[in-house]
C-alpha positions as CSV (number, residue, x, y, z in Angstrom):
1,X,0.0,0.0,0.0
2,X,1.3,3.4,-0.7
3,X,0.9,5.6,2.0
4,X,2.0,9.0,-0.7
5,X,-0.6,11.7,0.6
6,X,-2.0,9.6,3.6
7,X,-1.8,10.0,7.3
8,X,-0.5,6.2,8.0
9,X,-2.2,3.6,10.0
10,X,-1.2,3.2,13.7
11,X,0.7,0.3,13.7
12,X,-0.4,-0.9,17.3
13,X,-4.2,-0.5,16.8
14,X,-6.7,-1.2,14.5
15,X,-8.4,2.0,14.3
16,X,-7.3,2.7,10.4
17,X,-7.9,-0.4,8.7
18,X,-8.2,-1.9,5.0
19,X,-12.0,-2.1,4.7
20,X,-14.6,-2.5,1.6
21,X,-17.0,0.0,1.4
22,X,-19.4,2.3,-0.4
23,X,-18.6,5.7,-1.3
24,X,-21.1,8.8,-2.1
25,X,-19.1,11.2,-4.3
26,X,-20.7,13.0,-7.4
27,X,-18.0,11.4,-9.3
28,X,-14.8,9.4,-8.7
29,X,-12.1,12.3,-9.0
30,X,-11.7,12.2,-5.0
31,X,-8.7,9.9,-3.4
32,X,-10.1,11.0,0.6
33,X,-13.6,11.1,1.8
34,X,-15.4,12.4,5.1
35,X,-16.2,9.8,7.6
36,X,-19.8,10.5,6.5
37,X,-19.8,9.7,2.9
38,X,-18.1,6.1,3.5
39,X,-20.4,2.8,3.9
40,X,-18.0,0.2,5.2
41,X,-19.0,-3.0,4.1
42,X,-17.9,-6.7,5.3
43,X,-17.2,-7.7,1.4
44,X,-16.4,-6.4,-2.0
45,X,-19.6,-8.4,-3.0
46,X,-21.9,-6.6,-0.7
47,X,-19.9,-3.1,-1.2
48,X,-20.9,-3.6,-5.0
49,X,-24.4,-5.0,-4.6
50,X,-24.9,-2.0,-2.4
51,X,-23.6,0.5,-4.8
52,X,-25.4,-0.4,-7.6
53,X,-28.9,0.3,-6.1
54,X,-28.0,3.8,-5.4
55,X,-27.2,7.1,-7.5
56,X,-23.6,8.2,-7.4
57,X,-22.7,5.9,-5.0
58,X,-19.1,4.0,-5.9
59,X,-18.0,0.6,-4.4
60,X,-13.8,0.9,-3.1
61,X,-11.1,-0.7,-1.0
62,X,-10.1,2.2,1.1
63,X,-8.6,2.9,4.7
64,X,-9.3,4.3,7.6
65,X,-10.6,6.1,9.1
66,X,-7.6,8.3,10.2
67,X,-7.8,12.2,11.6
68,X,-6.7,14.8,9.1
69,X,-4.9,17.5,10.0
70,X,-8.2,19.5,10.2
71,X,-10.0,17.6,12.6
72,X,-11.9,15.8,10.6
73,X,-11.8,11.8,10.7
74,X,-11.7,10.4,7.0
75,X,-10.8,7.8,4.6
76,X,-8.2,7.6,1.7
77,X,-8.9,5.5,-1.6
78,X,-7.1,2.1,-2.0
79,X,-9.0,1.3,-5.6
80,X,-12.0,1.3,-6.6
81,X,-13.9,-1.9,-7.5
């Protein structure tokens, strides 16, 4: 994983993890998201079944959540699926 542009997971807990999830963005330009526009999933299967019933709503491998430097707790783009 390349952490280039990321605040990196804290090695001795498991509060930033690789997750599946489903991401709300008007289109996939993004590499972070807000805590509030992320869906974590327990599959890639369920991350794209869920995605594909709603409107501009993305299935992705991403991590996190980790605090930015603005307070705000948010997720960084692995891939999308």
């Amino acid at each position: 994983m390349s952490l280039r542009g990321m605040v990196p997971p804290d090695p001795q807990t498991a509060v930033s993890e690789e997750c599946f999830a489903v991401v709300y963005v008007p289109r996939r330009s993004r590499k972070r998201f807000a805590r509030g526009c992320v869906g974590v999933m327990d599959s890639a299967e369920a991350a794209l079944a869920k995605a594909a019933q709603q409107d501009k709503c993305y299935a992705a491998r991403v991590v996190g959540p980790s605090k930015s430097s603005e307070g705000q707790y948010i997720y960084y783009l692995l891939e999308w699926l």
